[in-house]
C-alpha positions in Angstrom: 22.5 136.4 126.9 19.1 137.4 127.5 16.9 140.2 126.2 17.9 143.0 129.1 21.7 142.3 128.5 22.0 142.3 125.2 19.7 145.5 125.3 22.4 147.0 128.1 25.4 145.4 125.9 23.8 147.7 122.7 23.6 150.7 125.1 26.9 150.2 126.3 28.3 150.4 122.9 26.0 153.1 122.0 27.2 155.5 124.7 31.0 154.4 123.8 30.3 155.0 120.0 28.9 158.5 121.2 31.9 159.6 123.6 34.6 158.6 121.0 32.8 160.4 118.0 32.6 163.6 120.6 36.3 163.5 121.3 37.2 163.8 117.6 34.3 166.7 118.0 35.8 168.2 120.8 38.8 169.2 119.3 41.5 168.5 121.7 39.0 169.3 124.6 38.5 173.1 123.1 35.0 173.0 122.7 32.3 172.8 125.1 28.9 170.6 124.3 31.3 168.0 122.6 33.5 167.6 125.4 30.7 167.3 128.0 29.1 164.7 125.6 32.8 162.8 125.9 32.3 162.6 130.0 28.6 161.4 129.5 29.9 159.1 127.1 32.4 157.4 128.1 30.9 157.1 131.8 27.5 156.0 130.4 29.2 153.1 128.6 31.1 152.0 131.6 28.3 152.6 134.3 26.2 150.3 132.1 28.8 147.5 131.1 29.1 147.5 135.4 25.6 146.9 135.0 25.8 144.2 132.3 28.1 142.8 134.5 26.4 142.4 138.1 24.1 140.5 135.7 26.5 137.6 135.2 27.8 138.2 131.6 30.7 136.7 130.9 33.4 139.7 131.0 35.3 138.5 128.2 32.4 137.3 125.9 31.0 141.2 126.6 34.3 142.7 126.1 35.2 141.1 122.9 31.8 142.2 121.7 32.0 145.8 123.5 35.0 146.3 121.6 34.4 144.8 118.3 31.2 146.3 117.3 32.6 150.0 118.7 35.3 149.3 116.5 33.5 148.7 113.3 30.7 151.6 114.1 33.6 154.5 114.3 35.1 153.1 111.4 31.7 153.6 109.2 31.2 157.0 111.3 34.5 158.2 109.9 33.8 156.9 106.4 31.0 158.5 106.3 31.0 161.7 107.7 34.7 162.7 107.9 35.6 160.9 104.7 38.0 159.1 105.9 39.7 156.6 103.8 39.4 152.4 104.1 41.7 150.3 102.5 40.1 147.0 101.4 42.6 145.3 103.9 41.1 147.5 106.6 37.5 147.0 105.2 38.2 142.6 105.4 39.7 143.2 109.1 36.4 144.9 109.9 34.7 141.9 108.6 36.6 139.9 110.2 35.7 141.9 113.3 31.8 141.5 112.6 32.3 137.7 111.5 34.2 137.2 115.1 31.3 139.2 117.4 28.7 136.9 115.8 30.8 133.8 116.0 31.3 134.6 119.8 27.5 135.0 120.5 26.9 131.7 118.2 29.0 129.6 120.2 28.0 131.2 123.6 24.6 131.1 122.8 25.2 127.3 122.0 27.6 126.5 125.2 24.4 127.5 127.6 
């Protein structure tokens, strides 16, 4: 993965990790500026993982990565500002989830 994707593959998630975080904001889609932020979002992260994708990356490879890191960033988001709790087993599956991402772009890296 070069520079330009991975920089698209950490806006992607960016974007994702901003419209899920506005949906628990939004409250049910009753406020305003939180909803909107849930449409920019969400269709943000997908216009730029179509992006990252007419660039050749593998879909699965960028998926797996997509959806691994947005995983791990709500859970610390809801740790940390909604107090939400984490169970050491769900803290060693988000590990695990973090151990997986860079073990995908180690091997990747190393196929090419």
């Amino acid at each position: 993965m070069n520079i330009l994707q991975l920089f698209l593959l950490f806006l992607t998630i960016g974007f994702e990790v901003l419209g899920t975080v506005s949906l628990k904001l939004s409250d049910g889609f009753t406020r305003l500026i939180p909803s909107l932020l849930v449409a920019i979002g969400y269709g943000a992260s997908f216009y730029f993982l179509a992006v990252l994708l007419k660039q050749g990356a593998p879909i699965g490879i960028i998926y797996a990565i997509w959806s691994g890191l947005g995983t791990a960033a709500i859970a610390l988001i809801g740790y940390l500002i909604w107090n939400e709790k984490l169970s050491i087993p769900a803290l060693i599956g988000i590990a695990l989830v973090i151990i997986g991402v860079a073990l995908i772009n180690l091997t990747t890296e190393a196929a090419h």
